[in-house]
C-alpha positions as CSV (number, residue, x, y, z in Angstrom):
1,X,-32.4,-39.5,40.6
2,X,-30.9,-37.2,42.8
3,X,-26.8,-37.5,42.4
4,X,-27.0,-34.7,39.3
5,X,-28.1,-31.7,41.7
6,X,-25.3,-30.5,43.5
7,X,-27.7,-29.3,46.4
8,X,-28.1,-32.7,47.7
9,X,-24.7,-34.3,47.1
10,X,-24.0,-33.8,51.0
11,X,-27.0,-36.1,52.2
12,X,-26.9,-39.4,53.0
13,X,-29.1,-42.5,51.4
14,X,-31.2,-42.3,54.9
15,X,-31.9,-38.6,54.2
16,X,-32.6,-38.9,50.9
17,X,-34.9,-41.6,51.7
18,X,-36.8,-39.4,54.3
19,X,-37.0,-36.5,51.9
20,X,-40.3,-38.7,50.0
21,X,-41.8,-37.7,53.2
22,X,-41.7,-34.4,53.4
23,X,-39.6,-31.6,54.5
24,X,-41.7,-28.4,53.9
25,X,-45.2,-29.0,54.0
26,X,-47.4,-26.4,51.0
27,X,-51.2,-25.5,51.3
28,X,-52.7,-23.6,49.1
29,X,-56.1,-21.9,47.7
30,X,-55.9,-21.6,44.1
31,X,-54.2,-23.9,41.3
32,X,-51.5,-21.2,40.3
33,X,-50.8,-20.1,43.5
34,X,-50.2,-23.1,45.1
35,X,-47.5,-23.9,41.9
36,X,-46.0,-20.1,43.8
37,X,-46.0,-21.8,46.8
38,X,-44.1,-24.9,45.6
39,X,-41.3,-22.7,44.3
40,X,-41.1,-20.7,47.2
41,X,-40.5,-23.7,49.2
42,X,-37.8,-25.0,47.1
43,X,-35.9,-21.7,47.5
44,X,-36.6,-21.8,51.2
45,X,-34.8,-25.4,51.1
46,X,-32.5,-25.2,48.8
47,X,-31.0,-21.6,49.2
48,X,-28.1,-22.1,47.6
49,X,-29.5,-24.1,44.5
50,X,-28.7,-22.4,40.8
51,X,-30.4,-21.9,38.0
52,X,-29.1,-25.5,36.1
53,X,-30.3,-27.3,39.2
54,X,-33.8,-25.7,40.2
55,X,-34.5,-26.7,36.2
56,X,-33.6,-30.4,37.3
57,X,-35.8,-30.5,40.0
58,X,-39.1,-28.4,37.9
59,X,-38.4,-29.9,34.6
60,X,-40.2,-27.7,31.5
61,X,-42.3,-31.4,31.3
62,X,-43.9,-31.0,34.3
63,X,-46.2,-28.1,32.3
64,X,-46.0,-28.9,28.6
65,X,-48.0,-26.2,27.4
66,X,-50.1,-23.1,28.0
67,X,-53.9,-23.0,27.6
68,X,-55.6,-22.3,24.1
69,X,-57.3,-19.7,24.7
70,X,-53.6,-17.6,25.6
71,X,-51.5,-16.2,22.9
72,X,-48.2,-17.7,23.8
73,X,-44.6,-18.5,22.6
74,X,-45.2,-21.8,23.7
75,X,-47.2,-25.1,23.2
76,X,-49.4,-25.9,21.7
77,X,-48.5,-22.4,19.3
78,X,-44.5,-23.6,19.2
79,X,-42.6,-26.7,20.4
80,X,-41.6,-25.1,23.5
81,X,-42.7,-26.5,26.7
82,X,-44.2,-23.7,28.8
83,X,-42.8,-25.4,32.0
84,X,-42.8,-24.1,35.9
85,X,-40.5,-21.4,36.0
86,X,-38.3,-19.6,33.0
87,X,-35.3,-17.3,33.7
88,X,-36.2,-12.9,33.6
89,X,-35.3,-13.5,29.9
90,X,-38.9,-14.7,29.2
91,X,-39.3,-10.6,30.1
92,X,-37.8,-9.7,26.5
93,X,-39.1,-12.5,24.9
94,X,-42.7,-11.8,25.6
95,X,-42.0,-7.9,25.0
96,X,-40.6,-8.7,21.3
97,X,-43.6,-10.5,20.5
98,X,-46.0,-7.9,21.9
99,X,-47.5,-10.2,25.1
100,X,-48.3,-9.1,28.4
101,X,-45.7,-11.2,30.5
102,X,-48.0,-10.5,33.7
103,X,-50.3,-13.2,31.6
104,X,-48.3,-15.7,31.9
105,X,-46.0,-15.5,35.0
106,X,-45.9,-14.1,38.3
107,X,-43.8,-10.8,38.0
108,X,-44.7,-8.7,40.9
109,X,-41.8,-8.1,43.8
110,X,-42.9,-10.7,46.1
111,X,-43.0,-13.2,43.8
112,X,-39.7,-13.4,41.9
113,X,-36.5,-15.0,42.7
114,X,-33.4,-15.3,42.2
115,X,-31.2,-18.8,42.2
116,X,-27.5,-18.1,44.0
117,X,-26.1,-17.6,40.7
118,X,-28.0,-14.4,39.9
119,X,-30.8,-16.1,37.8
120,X,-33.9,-14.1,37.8
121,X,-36.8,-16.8,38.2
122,X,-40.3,-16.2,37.2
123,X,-43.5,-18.8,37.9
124,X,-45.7,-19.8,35.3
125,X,-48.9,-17.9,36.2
126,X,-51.3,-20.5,34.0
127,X,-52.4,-24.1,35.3
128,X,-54.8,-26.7,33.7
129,X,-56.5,-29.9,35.5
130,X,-56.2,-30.8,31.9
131,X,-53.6,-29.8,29.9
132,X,-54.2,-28.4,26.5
133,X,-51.7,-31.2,24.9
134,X,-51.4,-33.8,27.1
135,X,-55.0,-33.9,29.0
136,X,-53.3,-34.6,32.3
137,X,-53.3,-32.5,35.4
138,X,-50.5,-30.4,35.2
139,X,-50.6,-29.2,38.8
140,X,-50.6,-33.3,40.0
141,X,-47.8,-33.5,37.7
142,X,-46.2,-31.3,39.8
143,X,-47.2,-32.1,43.3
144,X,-46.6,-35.7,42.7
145,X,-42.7,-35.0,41.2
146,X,-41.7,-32.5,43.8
147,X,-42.3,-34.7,46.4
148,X,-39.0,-36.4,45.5
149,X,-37.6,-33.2,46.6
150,X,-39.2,-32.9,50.1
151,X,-41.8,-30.8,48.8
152,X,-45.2,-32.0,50.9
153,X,-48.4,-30.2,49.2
154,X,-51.0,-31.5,51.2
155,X,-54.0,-29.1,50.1
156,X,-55.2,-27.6,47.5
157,X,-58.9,-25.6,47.1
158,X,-59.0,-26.0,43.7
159,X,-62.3,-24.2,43.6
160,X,-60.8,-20.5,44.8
161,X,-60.9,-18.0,42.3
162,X,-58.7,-18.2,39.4
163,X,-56.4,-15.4,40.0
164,X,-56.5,-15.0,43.7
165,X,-55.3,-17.1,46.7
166,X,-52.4,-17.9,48.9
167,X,-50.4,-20.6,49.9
168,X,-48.8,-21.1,53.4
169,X,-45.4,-23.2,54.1
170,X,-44.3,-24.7,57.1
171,X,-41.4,-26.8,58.0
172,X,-42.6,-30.5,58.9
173,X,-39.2,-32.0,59.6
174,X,-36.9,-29.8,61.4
175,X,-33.9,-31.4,61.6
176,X,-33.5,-32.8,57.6
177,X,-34.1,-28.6,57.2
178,X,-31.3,-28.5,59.0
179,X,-29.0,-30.8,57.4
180,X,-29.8,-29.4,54.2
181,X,-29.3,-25.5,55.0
182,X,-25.7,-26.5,56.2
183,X,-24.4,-29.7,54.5
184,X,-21.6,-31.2,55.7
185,X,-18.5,-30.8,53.7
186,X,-17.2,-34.4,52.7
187,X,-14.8,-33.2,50.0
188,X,-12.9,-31.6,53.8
189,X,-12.7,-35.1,55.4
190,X,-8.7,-35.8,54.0
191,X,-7.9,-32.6,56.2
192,X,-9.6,-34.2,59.5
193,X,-7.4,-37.4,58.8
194,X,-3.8,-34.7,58.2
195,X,-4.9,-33.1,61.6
196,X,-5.2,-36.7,63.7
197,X,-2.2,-38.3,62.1
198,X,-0.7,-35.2,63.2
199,X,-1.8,-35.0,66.6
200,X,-1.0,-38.9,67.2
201,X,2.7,-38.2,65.7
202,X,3.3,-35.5,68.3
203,X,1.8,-38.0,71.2
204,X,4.2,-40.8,70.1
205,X,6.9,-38.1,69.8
206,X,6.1,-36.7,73.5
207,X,6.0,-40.2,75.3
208,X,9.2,-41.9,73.7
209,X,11.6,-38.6,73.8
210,X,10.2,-37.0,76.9
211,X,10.3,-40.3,79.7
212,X,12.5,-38.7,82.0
213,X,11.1,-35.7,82.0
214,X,8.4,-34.5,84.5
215,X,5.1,-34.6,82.7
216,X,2.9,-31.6,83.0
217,X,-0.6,-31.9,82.8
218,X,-2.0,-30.1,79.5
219,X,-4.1,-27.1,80.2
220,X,-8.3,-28.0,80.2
221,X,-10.0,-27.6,76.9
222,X,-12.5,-25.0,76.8
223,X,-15.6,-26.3,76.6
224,X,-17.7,-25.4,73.2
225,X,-20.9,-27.1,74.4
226,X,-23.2,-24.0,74.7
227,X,-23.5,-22.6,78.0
228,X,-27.3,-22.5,79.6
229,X,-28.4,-20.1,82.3
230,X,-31.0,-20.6,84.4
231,X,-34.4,-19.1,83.5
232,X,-35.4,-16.2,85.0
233,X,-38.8,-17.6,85.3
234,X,-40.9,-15.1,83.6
235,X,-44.4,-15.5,84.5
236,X,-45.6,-17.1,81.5
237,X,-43.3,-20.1,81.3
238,X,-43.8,-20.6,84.9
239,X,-47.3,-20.6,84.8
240,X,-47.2,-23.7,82.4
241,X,-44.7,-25.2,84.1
242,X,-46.7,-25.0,87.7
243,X,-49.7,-26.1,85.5
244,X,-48.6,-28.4,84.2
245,X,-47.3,-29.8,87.3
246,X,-50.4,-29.6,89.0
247,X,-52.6,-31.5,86.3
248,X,-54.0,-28.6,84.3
249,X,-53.9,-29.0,80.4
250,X,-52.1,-26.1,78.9
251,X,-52.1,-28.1,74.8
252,X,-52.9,-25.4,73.0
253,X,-51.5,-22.1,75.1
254,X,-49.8,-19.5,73.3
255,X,-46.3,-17.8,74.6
256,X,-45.3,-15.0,72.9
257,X,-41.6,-13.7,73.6
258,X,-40.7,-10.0,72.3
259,X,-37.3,-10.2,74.0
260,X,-35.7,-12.7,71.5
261,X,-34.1,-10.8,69.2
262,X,-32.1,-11.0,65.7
263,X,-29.7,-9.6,64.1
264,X,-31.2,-6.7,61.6
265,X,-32.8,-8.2,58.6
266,X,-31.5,-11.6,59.7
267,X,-31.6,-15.0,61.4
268,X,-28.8,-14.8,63.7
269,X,-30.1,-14.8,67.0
270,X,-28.7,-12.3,69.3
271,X,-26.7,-13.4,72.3
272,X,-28.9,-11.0,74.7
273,X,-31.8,-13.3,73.6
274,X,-30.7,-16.7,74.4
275,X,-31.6,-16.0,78.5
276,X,-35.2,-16.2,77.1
277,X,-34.9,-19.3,74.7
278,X,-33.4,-21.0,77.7
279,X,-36.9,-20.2,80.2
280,X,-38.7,-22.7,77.2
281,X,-35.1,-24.9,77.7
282,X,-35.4,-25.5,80.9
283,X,-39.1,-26.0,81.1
284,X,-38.9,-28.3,78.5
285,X,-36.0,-30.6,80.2
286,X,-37.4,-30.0,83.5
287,X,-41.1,-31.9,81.7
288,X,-39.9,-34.4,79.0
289,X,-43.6,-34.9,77.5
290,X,-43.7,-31.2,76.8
291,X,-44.0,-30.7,72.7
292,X,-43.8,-27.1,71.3
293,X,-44.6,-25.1,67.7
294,X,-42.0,-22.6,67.3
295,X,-43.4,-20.3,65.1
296,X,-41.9,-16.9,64.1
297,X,-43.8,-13.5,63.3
298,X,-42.5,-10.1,61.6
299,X,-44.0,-6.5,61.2
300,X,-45.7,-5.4,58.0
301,X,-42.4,-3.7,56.3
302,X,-41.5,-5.4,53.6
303,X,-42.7,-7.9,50.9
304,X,-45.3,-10.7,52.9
305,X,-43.3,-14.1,51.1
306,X,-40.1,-12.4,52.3
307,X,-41.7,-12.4,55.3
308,X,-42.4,-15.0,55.6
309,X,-39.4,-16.9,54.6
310,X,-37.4,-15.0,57.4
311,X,-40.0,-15.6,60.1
312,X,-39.6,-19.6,59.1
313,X,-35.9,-19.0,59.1
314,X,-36.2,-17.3,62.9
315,X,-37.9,-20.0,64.2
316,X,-35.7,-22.5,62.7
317,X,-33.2,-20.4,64.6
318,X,-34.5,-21.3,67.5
319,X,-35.1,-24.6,66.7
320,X,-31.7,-25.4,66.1
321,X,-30.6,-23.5,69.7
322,X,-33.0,-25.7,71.3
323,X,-31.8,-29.0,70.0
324,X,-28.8,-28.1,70.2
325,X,-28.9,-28.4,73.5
326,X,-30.5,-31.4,73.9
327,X,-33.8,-31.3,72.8
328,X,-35.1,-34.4,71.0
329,X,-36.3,-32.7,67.7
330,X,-39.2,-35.0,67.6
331,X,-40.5,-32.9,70.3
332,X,-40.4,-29.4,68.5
333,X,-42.1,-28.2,65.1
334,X,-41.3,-25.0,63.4
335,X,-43.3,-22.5,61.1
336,X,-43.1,-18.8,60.0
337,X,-46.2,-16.7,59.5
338,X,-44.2,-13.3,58.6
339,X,-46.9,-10.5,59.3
340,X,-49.9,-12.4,58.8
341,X,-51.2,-12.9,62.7
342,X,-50.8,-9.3,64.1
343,X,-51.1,-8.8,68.1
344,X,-50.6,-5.2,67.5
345,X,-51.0,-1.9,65.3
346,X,-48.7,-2.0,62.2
347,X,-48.9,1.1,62.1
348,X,-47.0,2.4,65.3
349,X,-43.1,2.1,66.3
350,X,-44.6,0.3,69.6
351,X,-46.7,-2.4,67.6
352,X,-44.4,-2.9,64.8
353,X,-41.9,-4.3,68.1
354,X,-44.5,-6.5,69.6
355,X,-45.5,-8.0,66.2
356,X,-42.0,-9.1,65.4
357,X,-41.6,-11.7,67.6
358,X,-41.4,-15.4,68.6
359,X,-44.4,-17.4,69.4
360,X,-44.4,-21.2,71.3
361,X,-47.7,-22.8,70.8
362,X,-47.8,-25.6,73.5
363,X,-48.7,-29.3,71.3
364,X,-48.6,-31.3,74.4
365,X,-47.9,-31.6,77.5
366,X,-48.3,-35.4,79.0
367,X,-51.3,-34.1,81.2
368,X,-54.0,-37.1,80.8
């Protein structure tokens, strides 16, 4: 199924074998916006996918045709499938036959995108529980075939209003996210093999020409295991900690950190920031039962999915700091809620710095 789409040519079978069980978890109110929220999540796994292979993955199938009552350029009024998402060329399309393309698909800021080769992608706005040609549920159709793709929806309130909703996304398995964000480059495995042939070759070369010579010990490698400081024990973490050690339950505490920073408009944490990841480090080697939610929060500027998307990639950020240094990823969760839980005014310099920040929700904590 899967060896066509160039996205997931780095994985192997055990991955693709996990991906059935989720990777980003989508819940939704509303049929149409949930389909958004499915789409979303694809781009926020797949960032690099183009246009050929998002079209593999939401085949035009999936959504044969567009509702009766809708003047369309599709089925059941032509042979075209209506489908999950078209390319911005629908836009001219729908213009030339004198239709409203806001009818049909999503086309405000926040909810277009574009695949890595400069496709403009829109979402098909319209969704039946019983489609006009085929009589099945065309949203099922697509909830059950994404799931091959790591797509998890897991709720949908069918019965919110027709145009309105939202859908929320949240990363359910950390460290496949991972390996598919930065897949491993096979095709650059011949140039590993060049570089220890040629570093055996000089070690044969040193010990059968150079036997009389004094042998000098080589210089020591320079470590590229990231270095950890100790925490500064803020009082937050070490209130948990010395709760924790004294019996008191703290599943369910909130830790919000302001001082982790990123890069501007990115997910590159700072290198001023990582004393502060490594207070939750060393609390969470120092108590091995301790499980955490990293979740990551902007300000209001900008577009809320965008938003969101960064926030999730933050967090992930983090994530990957955190197990990176040793951290069994069974023990950490991630999720991004971009500007949706506010702790301060939006509105003011001062707020807009306290609401973009990173959040650890404790899960548990081993205290019986």
């Amino acid at each position: 199924m899967y060896h066509n789409i160039k996205t997931l040519e780095s994985l192997t079978p055990s991955q693709i074998s996990e991906l059935k069980k989720g990777v980003i978890e989508v819940t939704g109110k509303a049929m149409n916006r949930t389909a958004l929220g499915v789409v979303d999540a694809i781009f926020t796994l797949y960032p690099q996918i183009n246009f050929e292979d998002l079209k593999k993955i939401l085949p035009d199938s999936i959504n044969p045709s567009a509702p009766k009552n809708y003047k369309s350029l599709f089925k059941p009024y032509t042979e075209r499938m209506y489908g999950v998402v078209q390319s911005g060329d629908i836009r001219r399309e729908c213009e030339q036959a004198g239709l409203k393309i806001s009818d049909s698909h999503f086309v405000e800021p926040n909810e277009i995108f574009r695949t890595s080769d400069g496709v403009e992608v829109l979402v098909a706005r319209t969704w039946e529980t019983s489609d006009t040609e085929t009589g099945e549920n065309d949203l099922q159709n697509l909830i059950n075939h994404i799931s091959d793709y790591g797509i998890l929806v897991t709720k949908v309130e069918k019965n919110a209003a027709f145009n309105k909703g939202t859908y929320d996304i949240k990363v359910i398995n950390p460290g496949l996210f991972t390996a598919i964000q930065n897949p491993s480059k096979k095709k650059n495995n011949w140039l590993i093999w060049v570089l220890i042939i040629a570093v055996l070759g000089g070690i044969f070369f040193f010990l059968f020409t150079n036997k009389n010579e004094e042998i000098i010990e080589p210089a020591a490698v320079e470590s590229t295991e990231i270095s950890v400081s100790k925490p500064d024990n803020t009082s937050q973490v070490n209130d948990v900690v010395t709760d924790i050690n004294a019996g008191i339950n703290t599943e369910g505490r909130s830790l919000n950190f302001h001082e982790i920073l990123f890069e501007y408009n990115s997910d590159k944490l700072m290198e001023e920031s990582r004393s502060y990841v490594n207070q939750i480090l060393n609390a969470m080697q120092d108590i091995p039962a301790l499980s955490i939610e990293v979740i990551g929060h902007t300000s209001k500027e900008g577009a809320d999915d965008y938003n969101k998307t960064l926030s999730l990639k933050r967090a992930q950020a983090v994530y990957n700091y955190l197990t990176a240094n040793g951290i069994d990823a069974a023990r950490l969760s991630v999720s991004g809620m971009g500007s949706n839980n506010p702790i301060a005014d939006n509105e003011t310099e001062e707020g807009k710095k306290l609401n973009r920040r990173i959040e650890f929700v404790i899960v548990e904590d081993g205290v019986q």
